[in-house]
SEDODREN-80068 format. One record per residue (C-alpha): residue number from 1; y, x, z. Coordinates in Angstrom, 2 decimals. Each point is the difference from the previous one (the first is absolute). Example, Ala and Ser with C-alpha at 12.3 -4.5 7.8 and 13.67 -1.06 7.14 Angstrom:
// SEDODREN-80068
1	-4.50	12.30	7.80
2	3.44	1.37	-0.66
// end
This chain:
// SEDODREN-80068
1	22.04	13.67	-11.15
2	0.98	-3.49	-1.22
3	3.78	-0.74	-0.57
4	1.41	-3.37	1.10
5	1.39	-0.31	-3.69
6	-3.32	0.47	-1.93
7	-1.93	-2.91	2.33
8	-1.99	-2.48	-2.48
9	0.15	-3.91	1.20
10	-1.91	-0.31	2.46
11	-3.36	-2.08	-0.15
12	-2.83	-1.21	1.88
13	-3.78	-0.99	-0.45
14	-0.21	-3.85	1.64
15	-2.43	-3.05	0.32
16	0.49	-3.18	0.59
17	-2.08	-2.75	1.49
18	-1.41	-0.78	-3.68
19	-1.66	3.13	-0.04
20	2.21	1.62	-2.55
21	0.86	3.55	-0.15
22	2.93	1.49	-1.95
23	3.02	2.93	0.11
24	3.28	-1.62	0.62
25	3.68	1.13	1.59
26	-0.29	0.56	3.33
27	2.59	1.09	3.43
28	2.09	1.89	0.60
29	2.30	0.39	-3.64
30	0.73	3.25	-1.31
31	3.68	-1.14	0.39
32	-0.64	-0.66	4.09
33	-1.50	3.24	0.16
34	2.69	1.89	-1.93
35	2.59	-1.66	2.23
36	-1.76	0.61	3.26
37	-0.49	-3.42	0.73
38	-3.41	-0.35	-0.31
39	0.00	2.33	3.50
40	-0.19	-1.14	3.63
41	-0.17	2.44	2.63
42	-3.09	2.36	0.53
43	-0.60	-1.16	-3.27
44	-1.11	2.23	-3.61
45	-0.08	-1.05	-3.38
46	-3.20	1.71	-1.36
47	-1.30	-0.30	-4.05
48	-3.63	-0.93	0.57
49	-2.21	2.56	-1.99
50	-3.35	-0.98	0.81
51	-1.83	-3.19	0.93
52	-3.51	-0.37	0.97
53	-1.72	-3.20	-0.58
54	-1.62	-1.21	2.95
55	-2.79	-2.44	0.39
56	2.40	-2.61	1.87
57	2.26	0.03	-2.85
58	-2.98	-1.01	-2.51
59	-0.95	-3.01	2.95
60	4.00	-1.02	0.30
61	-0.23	-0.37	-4.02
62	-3.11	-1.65	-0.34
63	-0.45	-2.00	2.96
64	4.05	-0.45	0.81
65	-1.49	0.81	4.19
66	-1.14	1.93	2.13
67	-0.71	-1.87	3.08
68	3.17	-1.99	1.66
69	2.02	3.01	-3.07
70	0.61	-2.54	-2.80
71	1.86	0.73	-3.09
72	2.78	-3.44	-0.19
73	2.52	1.57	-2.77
74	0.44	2.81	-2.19
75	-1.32	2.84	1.82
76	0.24	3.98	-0.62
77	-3.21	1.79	0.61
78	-1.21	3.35	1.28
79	0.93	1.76	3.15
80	-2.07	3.99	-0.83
81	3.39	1.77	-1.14
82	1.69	3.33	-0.23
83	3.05	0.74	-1.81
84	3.19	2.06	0.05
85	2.86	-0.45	1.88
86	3.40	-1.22	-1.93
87	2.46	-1.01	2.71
88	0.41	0.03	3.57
89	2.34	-1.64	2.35
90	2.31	1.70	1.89
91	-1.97	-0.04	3.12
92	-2.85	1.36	-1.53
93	-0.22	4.11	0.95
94	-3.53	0.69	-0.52
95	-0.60	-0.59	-3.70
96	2.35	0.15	-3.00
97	-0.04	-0.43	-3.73
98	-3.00	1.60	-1.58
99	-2.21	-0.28	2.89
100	-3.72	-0.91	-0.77
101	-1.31	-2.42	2.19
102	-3.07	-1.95	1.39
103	1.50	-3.92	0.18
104	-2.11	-1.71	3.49
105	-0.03	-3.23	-1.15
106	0.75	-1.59	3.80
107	3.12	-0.75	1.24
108	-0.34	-1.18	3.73
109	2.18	-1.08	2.35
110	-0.13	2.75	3.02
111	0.18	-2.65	2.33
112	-2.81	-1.89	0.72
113	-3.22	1.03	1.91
114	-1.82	1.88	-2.78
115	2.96	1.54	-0.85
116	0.94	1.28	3.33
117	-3.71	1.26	0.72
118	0.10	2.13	-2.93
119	-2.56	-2.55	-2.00
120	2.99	-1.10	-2.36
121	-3.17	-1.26	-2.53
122	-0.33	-3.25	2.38
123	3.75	-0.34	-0.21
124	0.91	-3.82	0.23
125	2.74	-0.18	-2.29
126	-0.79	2.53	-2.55
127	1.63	-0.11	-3.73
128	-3.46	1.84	-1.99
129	1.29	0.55	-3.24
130	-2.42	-1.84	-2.23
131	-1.45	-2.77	2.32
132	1.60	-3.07	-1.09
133	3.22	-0.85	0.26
134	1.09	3.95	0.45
135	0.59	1.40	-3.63
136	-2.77	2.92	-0.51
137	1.10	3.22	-1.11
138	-1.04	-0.10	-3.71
139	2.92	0.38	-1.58
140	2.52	2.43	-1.66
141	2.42	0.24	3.20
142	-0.11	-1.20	3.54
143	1.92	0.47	3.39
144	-2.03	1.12	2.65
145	0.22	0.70	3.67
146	0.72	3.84	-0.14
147	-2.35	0.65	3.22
148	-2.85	-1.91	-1.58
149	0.61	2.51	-3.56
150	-2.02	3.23	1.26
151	1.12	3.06	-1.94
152	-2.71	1.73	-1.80
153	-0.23	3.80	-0.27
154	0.54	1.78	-3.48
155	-4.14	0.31	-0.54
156	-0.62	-3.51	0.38
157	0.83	-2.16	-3.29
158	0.94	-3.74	-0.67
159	-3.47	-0.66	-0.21
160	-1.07	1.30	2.89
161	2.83	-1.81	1.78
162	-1.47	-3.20	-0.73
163	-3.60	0.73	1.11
164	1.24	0.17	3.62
165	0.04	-3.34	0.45
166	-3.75	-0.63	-0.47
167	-0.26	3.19	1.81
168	1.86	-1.53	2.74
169	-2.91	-2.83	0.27
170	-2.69	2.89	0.25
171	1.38	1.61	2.34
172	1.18	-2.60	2.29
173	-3.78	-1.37	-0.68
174	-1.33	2.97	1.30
175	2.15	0.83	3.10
176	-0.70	-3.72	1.08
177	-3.45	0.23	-0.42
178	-0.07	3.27	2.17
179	-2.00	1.56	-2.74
180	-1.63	3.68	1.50
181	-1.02	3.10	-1.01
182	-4.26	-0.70	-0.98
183	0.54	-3.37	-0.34
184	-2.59	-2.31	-2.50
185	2.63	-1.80	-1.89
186	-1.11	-2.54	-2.17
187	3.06	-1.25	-2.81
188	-0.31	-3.30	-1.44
189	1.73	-0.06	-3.19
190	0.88	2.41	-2.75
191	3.61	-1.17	-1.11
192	3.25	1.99	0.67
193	-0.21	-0.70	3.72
194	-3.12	0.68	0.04
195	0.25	3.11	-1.54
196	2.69	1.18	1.64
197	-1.90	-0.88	3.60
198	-2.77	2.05	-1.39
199	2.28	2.93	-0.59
200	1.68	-0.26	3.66
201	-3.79	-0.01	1.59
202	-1.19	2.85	-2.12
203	3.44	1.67	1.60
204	-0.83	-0.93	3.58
205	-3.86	1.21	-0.26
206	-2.12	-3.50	-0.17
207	-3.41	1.02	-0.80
208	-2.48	-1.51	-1.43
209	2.59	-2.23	-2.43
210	-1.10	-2.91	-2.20
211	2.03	-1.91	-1.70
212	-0.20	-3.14	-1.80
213	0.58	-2.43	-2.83
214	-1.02	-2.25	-3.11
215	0.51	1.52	-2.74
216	-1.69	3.43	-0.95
217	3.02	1.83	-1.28
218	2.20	-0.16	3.01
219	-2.74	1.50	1.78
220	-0.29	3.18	-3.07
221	3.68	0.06	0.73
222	-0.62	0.33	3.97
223	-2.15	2.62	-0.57
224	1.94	1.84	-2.06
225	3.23	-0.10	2.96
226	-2.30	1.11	2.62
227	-2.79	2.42	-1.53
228	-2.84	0.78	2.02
229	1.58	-1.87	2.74
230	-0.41	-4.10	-0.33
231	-3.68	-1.67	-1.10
232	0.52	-2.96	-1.87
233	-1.45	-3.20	-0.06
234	0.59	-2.93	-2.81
235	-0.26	-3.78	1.48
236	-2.22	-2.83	-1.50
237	1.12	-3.08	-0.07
238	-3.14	-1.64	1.13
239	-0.88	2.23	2.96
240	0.83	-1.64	3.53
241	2.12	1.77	2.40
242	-3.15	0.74	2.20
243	-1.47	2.03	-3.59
244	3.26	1.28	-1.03
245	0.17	1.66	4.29
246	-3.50	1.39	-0.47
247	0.86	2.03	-2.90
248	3.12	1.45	1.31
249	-1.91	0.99	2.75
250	-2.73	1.79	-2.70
251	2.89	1.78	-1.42
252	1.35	1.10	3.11
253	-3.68	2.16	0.48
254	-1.12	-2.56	2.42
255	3.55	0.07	1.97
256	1.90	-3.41	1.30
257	3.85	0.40	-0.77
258	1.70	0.78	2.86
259	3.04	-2.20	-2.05
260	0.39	-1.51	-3.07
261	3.02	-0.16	-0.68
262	0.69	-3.04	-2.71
263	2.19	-0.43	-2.72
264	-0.54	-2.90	-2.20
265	0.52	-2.76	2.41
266	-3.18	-1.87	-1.55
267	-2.01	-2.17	2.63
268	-3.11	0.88	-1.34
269	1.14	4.16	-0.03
270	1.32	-0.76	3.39
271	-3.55	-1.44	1.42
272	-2.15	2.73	-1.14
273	2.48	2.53	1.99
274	-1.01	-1.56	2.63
275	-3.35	-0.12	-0.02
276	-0.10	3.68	-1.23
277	1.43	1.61	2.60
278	-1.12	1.03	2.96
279	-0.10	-1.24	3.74
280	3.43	0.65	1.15
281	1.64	0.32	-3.53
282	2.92	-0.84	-1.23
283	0.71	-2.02	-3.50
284	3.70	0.63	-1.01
285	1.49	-2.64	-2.61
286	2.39	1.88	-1.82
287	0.00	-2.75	-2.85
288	1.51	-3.17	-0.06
289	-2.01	-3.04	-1.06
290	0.03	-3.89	0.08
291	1.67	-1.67	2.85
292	-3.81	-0.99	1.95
293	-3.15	1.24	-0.28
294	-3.51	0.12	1.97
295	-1.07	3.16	1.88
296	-3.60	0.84	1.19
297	1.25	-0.88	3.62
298	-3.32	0.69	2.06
299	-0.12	3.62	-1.68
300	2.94	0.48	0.71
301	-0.66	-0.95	3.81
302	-3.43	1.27	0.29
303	0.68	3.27	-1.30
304	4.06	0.42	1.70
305	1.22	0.57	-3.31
306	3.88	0.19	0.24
307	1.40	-1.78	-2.54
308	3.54	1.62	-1.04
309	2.86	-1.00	-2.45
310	3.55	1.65	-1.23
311	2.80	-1.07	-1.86
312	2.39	2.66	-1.85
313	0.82	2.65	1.81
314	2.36	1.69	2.19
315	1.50	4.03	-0.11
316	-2.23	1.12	-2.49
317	2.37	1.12	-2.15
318	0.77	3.31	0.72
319	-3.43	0.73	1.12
320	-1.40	-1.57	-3.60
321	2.75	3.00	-1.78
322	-1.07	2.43	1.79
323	-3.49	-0.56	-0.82
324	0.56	-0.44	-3.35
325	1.85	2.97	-0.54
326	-2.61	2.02	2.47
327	-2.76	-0.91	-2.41
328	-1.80	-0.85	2.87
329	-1.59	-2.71	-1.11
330	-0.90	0.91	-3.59
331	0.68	-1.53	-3.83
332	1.93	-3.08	1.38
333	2.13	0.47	-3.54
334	-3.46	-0.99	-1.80
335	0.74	-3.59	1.63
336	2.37	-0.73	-2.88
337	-1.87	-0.80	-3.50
338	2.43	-1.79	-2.20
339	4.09	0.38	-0.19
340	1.79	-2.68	-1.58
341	3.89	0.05	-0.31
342	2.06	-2.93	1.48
343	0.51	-1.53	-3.05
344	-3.62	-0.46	-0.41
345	-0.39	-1.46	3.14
346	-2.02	-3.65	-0.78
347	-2.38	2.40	-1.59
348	-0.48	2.32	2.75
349	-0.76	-2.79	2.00
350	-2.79	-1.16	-2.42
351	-1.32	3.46	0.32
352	-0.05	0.19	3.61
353	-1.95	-3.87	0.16
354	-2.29	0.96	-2.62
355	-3.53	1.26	1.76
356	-0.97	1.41	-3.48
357	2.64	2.16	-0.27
358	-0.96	2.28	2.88
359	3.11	0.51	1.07
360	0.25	1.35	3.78
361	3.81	0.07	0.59
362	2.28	-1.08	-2.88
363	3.53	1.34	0.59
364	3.68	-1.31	-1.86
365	2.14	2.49	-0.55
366	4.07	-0.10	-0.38
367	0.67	3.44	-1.15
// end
């Protein structure tokens, strides 16, 4: 366990609207946390010991947006944390010093119509740590609701902590899209949440399973998470959506999906879901893309395809531990192919942009 007097200053990894990215001091001070006034009540102080990088962060850093989310100042990324617990307020009974936990990145407000119906992910006056202007969680030391900081049983490490948060947008992606036992899931996209999706319908019995993607290693890489279990199927660029449907459907053994469930959030990805699946099918955008696109309307119609979309999630958490630590759904660990410590941070970030570096999920660590 950490003692308050051995705390290093505290830093964070931030952008700005330039598009820079660099490791500078960041909230709360060691000295504010060694006093006690960094705490409000319900709140922790926890010592952030892993970070995954997430696709958003790469988008907030490169394109300074996503959607109406722009980045207007100095901005600290990521929001895919776990870390140990340093200090606790007085109110706090639940957790205590030492405590490994699972950081949910949300904070609502338990008081407006999501909130109250349980669907706190719609929450109209949410602080999501990471989405500009709420600080992100990569940094040495934060405070942190303490009912949003889900403790993590001995078996589960810092690393796995962190996964849960993709996790959470697999599993929320596949309880919304009312995935079933024998169900032809197609998976568009081979990236972490795509990955991870293919992991959670493995778990919940989709057969046949095709998956998705551009480039040819990803798709080695999917095959190696789910042996025997997932058929893959590399993109070209110059197919249309019509060609691209036609050979899921060959993969599939001559089956229509019964849902695709998408996670790149590209139009043209998004269009041959649709016209893959069958009548009465659902297409489930997991990803996020650009703020309009087109859509194959009369297949859509003509066929009743429902067209379906999330954002985040909502009580995954202790669902996504328990899986985890089940080992229901398999190698999820593998998800994580380069480690970078904090300090190393702008080059993690490279790493993690860089399609030649076949990285799946790069991780920071603070330990």
């Amino acid at each position: 366990m950490v003692s308050l007097s051995d705390l290093k200053p505290n830093v964070g990894v931030y952008t700005d609207p330039q598009h820079n990215l660099w490791l500078d001091d960041a909230q709360p001070s060691v000295a504010s946390i060694q006093s006690g006034a960094a705490l409000a009540e319900g709140e922790v102080v926890v010592q952030v010991r892993s970070t995954g990088i997430c696709g958003s962060d790469i988008h907030f850093w490169h394109a300074g947006r996503i959607g109406p989310m722009i980045v207007e100042d100095k901005h600290i990324l990521g929001h895919e944390s776990a870390g140990e617990i340093v200090a606790v307020h007085s109110s706090v009974t639940h957790l205590k010093p030492g405590d490994k936990v699972a950081i949910e990145p949300g904070i609502p407000c338990h008081a407006c119509a999501p909130c109250l119906t349980g669907r706190y992910n719609g929450c109209e006056r949410v602080l999501f740590r990471s989405t500009p202007p709420v600080p992100g969680l990569l940094r040495r030391y934060l405070t942190h609701p303490a009912v949003w900081c889900h403790k993590l049983p001995e078996t589960l490490s810092f690393e796995d902590g962190a996964l849960l948060e993709p996790l959470s947008v697999a599993l929320a992606a596949v309880e919304r899209a009312n995935l079933r036992l024998g169900d032809s899931v197609l998976i568009c996209g081979a990236g972490p949440i795509g990955l991870t999706t293919l992991l959670c319908a493995r778990a919940a019995g989709a057969h046949p399973l095709v998956i998705t993607d551009l480039d040819e290693g990803r798709l080695t890489f999917a095959e190696s998470l789910a042996p025997g279990r997932v058929r893959t199927l590399r993109v070209a660029r110059s197919e249309t959506q019509s060609e691209l449907a036609a050979r899921v459907v060959d993969a599939m053994g001559g089956t229509e999906p019964d849902l695709a469930l998408e996670c790149t959030g590209a139009e043209a990805s998004i269009g041959a879901a649709i016209e893959a699946v069958r009548f009465g099918g659902t297409v489930f955008v997991v990803g996020v893309g650009k703020n309009e696109m087109q859509f194959p309307f009369m297949r859509l119609s003509t066929r009743e395809v429902d067209l379906r979309f999330q954002y985040r999630y909502a009580n995954t958490w202790p669902k996504a531990i328990r899986l985890v630590e089940s080992g229901v759904l398999g190698d999820i660990r593998k998800l994580v192919t380069h480690r970078f410590s904090i300090e190393e941070a702008v080059k993690a970030f490279e790493t993690s942009a860089d399609p030649k570096s076949g990285a799946i999920k790069v991780q920071i660590t603070n330990l």
